[in-house]
C-alpha positions as CSV (number, residue, x, y, z in Angstrom):
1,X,-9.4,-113.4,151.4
2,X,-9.4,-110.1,153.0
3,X,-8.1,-109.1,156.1
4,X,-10.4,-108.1,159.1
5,X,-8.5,-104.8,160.3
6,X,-8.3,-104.0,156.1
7,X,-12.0,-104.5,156.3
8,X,-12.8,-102.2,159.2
9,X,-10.7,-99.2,157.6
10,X,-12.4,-100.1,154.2
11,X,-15.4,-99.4,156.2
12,X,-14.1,-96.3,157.8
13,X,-13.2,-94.9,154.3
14,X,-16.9,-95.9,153.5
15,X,-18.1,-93.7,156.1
16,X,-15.8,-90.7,155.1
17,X,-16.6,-91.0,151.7
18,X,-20.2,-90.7,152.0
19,X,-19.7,-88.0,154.7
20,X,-17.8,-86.0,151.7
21,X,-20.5,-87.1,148.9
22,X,-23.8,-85.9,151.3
23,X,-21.9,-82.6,152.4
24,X,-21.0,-81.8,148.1
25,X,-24.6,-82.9,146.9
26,X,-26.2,-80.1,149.8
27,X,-23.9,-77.2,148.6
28,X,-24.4,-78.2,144.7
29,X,-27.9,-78.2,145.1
30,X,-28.3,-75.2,147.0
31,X,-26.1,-73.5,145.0
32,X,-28.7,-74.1,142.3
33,X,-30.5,-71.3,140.7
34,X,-34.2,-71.1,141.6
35,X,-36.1,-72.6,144.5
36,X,-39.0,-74.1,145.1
37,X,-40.7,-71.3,147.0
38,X,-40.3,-69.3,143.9
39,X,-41.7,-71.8,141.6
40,X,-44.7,-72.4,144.1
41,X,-45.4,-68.3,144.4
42,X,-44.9,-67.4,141.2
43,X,-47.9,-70.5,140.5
44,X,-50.3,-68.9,142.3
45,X,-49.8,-65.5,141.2
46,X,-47.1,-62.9,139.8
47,X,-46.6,-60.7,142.4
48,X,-47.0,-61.1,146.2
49,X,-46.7,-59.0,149.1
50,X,-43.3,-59.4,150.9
51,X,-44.2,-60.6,153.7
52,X,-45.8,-64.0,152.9
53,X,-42.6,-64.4,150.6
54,X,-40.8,-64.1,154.0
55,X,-43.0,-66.3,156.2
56,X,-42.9,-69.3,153.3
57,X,-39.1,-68.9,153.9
58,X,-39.1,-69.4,157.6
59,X,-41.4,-72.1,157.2
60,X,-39.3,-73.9,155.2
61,X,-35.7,-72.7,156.8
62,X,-34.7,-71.4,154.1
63,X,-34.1,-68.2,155.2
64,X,-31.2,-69.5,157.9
65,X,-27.7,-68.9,156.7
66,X,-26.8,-71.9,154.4
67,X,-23.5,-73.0,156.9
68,X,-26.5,-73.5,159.6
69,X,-28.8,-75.4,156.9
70,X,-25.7,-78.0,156.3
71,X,-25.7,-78.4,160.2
72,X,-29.2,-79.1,161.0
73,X,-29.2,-81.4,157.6
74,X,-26.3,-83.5,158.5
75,X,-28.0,-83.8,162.1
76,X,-31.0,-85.2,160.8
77,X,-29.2,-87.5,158.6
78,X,-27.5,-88.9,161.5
79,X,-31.3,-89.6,163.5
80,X,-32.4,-91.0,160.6
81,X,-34.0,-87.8,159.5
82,X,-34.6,-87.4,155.5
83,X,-36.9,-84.2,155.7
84,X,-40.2,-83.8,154.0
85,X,-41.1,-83.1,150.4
86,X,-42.1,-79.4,149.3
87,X,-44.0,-80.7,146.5
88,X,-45.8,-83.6,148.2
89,X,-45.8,-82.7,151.9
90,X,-44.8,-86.2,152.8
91,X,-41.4,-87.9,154.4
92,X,-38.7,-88.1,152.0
93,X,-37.8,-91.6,153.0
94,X,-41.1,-94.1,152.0
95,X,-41.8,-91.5,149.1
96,X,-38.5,-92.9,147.7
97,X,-39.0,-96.0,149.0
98,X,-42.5,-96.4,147.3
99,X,-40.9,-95.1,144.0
100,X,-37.9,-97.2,144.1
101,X,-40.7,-100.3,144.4
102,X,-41.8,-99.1,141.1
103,X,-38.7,-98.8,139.7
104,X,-37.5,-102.2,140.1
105,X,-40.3,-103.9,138.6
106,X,-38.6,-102.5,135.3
107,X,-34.4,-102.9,136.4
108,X,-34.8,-106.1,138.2
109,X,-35.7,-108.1,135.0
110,X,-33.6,-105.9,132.9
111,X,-30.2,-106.1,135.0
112,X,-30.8,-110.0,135.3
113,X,-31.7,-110.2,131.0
114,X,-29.3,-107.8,130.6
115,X,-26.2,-109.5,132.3
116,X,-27.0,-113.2,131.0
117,X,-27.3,-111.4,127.4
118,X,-24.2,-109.6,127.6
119,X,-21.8,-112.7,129.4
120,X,-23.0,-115.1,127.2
121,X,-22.1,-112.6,124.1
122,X,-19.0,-111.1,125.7
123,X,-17.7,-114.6,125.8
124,X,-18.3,-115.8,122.4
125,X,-17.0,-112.7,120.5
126,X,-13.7,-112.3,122.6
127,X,-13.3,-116.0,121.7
128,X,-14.2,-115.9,118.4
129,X,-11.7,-112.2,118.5
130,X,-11.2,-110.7,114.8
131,X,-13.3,-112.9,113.2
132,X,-16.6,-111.0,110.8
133,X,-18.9,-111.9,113.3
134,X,-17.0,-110.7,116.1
135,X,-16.3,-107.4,114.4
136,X,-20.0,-107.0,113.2
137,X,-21.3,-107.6,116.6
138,X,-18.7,-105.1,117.9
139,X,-19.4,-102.5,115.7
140,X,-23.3,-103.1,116.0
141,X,-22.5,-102.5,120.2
142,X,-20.5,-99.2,119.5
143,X,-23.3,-97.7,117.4
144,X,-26.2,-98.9,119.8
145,X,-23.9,-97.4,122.6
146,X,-23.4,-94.3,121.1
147,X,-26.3,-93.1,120.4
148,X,-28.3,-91.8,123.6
149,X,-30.6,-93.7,125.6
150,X,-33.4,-91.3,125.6
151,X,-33.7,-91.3,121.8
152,X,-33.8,-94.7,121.9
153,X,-36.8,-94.6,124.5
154,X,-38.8,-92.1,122.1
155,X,-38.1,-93.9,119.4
156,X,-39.3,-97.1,120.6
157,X,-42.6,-95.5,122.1
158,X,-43.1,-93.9,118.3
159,X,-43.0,-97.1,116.8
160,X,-44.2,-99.3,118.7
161,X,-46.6,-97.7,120.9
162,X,-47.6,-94.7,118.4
163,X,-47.3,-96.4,115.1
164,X,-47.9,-99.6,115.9
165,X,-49.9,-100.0,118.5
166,X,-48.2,-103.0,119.9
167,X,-47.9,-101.1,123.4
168,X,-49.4,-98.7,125.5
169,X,-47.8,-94.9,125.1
170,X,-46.5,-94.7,129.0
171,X,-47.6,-95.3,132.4
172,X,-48.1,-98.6,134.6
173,X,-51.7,-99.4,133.7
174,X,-54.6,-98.7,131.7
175,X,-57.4,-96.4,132.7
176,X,-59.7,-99.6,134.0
177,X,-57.6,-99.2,136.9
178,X,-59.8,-97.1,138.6
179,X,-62.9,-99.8,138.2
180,X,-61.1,-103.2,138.7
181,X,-58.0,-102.3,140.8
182,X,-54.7,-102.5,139.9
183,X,-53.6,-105.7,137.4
184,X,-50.3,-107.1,137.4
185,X,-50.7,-108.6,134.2
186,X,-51.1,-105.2,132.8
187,X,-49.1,-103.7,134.5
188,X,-46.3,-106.0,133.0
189,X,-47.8,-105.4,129.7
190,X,-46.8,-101.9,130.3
191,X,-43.2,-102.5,131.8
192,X,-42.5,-104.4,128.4
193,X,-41.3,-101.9,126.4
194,X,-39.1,-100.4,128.5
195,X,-37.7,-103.5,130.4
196,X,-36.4,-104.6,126.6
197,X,-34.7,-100.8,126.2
198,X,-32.8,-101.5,130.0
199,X,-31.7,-105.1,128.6
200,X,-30.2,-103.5,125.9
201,X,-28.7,-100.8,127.8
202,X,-27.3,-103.4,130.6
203,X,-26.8,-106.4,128.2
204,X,-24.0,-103.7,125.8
205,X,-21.8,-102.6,128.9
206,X,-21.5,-106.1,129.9
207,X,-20.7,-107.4,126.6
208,X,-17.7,-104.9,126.5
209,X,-16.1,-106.0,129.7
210,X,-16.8,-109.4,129.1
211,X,-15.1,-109.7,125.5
212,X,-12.5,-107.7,127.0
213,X,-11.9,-110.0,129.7
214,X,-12.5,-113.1,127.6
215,X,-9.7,-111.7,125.4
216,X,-7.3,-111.3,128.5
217,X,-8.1,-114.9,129.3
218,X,-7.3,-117.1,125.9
219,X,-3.7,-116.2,126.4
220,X,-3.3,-117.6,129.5
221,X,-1.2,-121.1,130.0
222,X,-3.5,-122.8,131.6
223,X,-6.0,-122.5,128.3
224,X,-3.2,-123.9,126.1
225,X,-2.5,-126.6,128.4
226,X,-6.5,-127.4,128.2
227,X,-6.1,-127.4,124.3
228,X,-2.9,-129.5,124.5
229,X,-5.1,-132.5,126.8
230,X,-7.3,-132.0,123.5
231,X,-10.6,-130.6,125.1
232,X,-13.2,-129.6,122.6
233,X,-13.2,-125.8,122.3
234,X,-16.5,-125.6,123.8
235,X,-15.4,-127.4,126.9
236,X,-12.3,-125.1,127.0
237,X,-14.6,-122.0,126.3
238,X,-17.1,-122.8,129.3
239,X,-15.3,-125.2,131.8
240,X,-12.0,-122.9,131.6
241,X,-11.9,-119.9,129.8
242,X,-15.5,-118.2,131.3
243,X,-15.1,-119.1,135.1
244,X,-11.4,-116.8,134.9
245,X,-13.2,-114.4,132.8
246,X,-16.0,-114.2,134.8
247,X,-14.1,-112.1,137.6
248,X,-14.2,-109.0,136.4
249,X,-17.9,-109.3,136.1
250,X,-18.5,-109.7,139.6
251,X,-17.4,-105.2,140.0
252,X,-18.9,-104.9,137.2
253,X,-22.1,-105.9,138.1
254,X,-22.0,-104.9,141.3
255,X,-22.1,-101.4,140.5
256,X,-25.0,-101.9,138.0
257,X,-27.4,-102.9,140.3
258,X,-26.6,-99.7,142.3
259,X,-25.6,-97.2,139.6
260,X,-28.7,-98.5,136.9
261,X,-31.5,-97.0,139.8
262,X,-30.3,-93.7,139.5
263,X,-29.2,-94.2,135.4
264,X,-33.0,-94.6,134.2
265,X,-34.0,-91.0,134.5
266,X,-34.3,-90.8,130.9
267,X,-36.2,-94.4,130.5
268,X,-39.0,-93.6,133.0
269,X,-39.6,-89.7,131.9
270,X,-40.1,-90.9,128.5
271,X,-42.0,-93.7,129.5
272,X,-44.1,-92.1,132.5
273,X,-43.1,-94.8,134.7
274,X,-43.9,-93.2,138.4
275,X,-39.9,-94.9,139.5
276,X,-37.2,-92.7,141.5
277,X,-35.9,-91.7,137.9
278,X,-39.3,-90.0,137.3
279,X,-39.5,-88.4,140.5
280,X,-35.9,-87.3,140.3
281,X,-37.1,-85.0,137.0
282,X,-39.8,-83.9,139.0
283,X,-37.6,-83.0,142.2
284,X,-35.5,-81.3,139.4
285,X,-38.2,-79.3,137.9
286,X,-39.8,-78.1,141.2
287,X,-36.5,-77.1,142.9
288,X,-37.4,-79.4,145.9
289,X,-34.2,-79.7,147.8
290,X,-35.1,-82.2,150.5
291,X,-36.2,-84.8,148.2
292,X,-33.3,-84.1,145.5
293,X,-31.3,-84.4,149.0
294,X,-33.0,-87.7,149.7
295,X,-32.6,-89.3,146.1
296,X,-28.8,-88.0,146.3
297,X,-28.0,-90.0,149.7
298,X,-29.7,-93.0,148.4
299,X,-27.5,-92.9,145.4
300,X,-24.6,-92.0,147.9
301,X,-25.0,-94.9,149.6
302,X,-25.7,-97.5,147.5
303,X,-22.9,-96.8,145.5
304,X,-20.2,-96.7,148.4
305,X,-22.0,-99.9,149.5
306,X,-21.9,-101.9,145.8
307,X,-17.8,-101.0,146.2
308,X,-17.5,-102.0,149.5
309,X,-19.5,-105.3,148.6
310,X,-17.3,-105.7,145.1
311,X,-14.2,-105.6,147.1
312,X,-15.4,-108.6,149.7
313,X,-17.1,-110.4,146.8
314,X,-13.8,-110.4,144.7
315,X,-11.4,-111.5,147.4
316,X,-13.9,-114.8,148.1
317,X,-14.0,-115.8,144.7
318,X,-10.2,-115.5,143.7
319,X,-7.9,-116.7,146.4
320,X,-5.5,-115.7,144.8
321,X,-6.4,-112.3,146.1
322,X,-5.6,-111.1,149.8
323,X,-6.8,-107.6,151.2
324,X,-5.4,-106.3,153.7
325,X,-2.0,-107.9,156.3
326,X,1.5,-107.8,154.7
C-alpha cells in the first residue's frame, strides 16, 4: 500500500520535477542554432531590408531578452497557455492533440501486440534459461535490438512496399481520398506495416525484462515447493512463476505507453505517418520553438505522470510493498 502523506510529496516532487524539465527544454531549445524567422526570410528571398527582419521579431517576441521569454512562457503554461505555431499559425495544444490522435492509431495496437508478444516469450525463454532455443532467441533479440529502428523502417518500406508491392510507400490513405472521403479500412491497410515494425520494437524490450525477471523468479522457494506438491511445469510456469514475474512489468510498461509517443520519430518520418513524431521532425526542421515547446511538455508530463502512476500501481499489486509511514 502506499501512504497518503508519501503520496502527496510524491506528487509535490512531480510538480518540481516537471517545473525543472519545462524550464531546461526552453533554454536548450533556444539555445539552438537558427530560428524560424530566419528559415521563413531567407524562403522568401536572400536579403531583406532590416527593418522587416526587426518587425517579424517583435511580432513573434523574440526580440525580448530570453530571462523575460522564460517568464512570460512559464506564465502561460500555468493559464493553460501553449502558444501558437510559427509554421501553421494555429494553437499548439489541438495541433498536438490532433497529431497525437494519429499517432495512436499505429502505438495503441503495437504497445498492446507488443507487450503480449514479449511476456509470453520473456516467460518461456527465462524458464527454459541456457537451453538452444533460449539462447537462439536471445541472440536473435540482441541483433534485432541493435540495429537501429530507422533502418529497419526503410528497409521494410523497400521491400515490401517498393519491391513488393505488398503495401503502400507512406501516408494514411490513398489518393481516392479526396473523392470518397476518408476509409478506415485503408487507412489500416496503411498503418500495417508500420504497426508490425512498433510490435517488434515493443515486443524485444519486454522480452528482456521479462526473461530477466522470469529468471529472478525460478529460484525462489515457493517454486520448488510447487514442484515438490508435483505440479506439472506448465501449471508451475503460469499459475506461479508468471504472476511474481509479472511485477516488474507493470514499470515497465508503464513507461512505454508514455515514452513510445515521443520514441516513434523515426517510424512515422520514414513512413509519412502525419503523428506527433512527424510533426516533431518538422518542428525540428523549421526551428519552431513554441510547438517544439509544446511537444516537450507533453512528453514532460506524461512521463512524470507514467512514474507517478508505476509507483501507485506497484504498491496495489504487491502488498508486500508499503510507501511511505515508518
Amino acid at each position: 500500500m502506499i501512504d497518503g502523506q508519501y503520496l502527496l510529496r510524491r506528487i509535490g516532487y512531480s510538480g518540481a520535477a516537471f517545473f525543472v524539465c519545462v524550464s531546461i527544454t526552453f533554454f536548450i531549445l533556444h539555445l539552438m542554432p537558427g530560428d524560424y524567422i530566419t528559415n521563413y526570410l531567407l524562403s522568401l528571398s536572400n536579403t531583406l531590408p532590416k527593418e522587416v527582419v526587426a518587425q517579424f521579431y517583435q511580432q513573434y517576441g523574440l526580440d525580448r531578452p530570453p530571462w523575460e521569454q522564460y517568464l512570460i512562457y512559464i506564465y502561460n503554461i500555468l493559464q493553460g497557455q501553449w502558444g501558437y505555431s510559427y509554421q501553421y499559425g494555429l494553437p499548439v495544444f489541438p495541433l498536438i492533440m490532433e497529431k497525437l490522435t494519429w499517432s495512436l492509431v499505429i502505438l495503441l495496437p503495437a504497445v498492446l501486440f507488443g507487450i503480449i508478444i514479449g511476456i509470453v516469450l520473456g516467460a518461456w525463454s527465462g524458464w527454459r534459461s541456457g537451453g538452444k532455443k533460449d539462447l537462439a532467441l536471445f541472440n536473435f533479440m540482441i541483433v534485432f535490438r541493435a540495429i537501429p529502428e530507422f533502418w529497419w523502417a526503410i528497409m521494410a518500406v523497400w521491400v515490401f512496399a517498393f519491391s513488393l508491392q505488398w503495401f503502400p510507400l507512406g501516408g494514411f490513405s490513398s489518393i481516392s481520398v479526396l473523392d470518397s472521403g476518408l476509409d478506415p479500412w485503408d487507412v489500416l491497410y496503411h498503418a500495417i506495416l508500420p504497426i508490425c515494425l512498433m510490435t517488434s520494437f515493443v515486443a524485444t524490450g519486454n522480452y528482456y525484462v521479462m526473461r530477466n525477471s522470469m529468471i529472478a523468479v525460478i529460484g525462489e522457494d515457493y517454486i520448488t515447493t510447487a514442484r515438490a506438491k508435483g505440479l506439472d511445469e506448465h501449471a508451475v510456469l503460469w499459475n506461479h512463476a508468471l504472476k511474481n514475474a509479472l511485477l516488474p512489468m507493470v514499470t515497465m510498461t508503464t513507461f512505454q505507453v508514455a515514452g513510445i509517443i515521443m520514441g516513434n520519430v523515426f517510424i512515422e518520418t520514414v513512413f509519412s505517418w502525419p503523428g506527433i513524431g512527424l510533426l516533431t521532425t518538422e518542428a525540428l526542421t523549421m526551428r519552431d520553438l513554441p510547438l517544439l515547446e509544446g511537444i516537450f511538455l507533453l512528453d514532460a508530463l506524461m512521463t512524470i505522470g507514467a512514474m507517478l502512476v508505476a509507483d501507485i500501481l506497484v504498491s496495489y499489486l504487491d502488498p508486500r510493498i508499503r510507501m511511505g509511514g515508518q
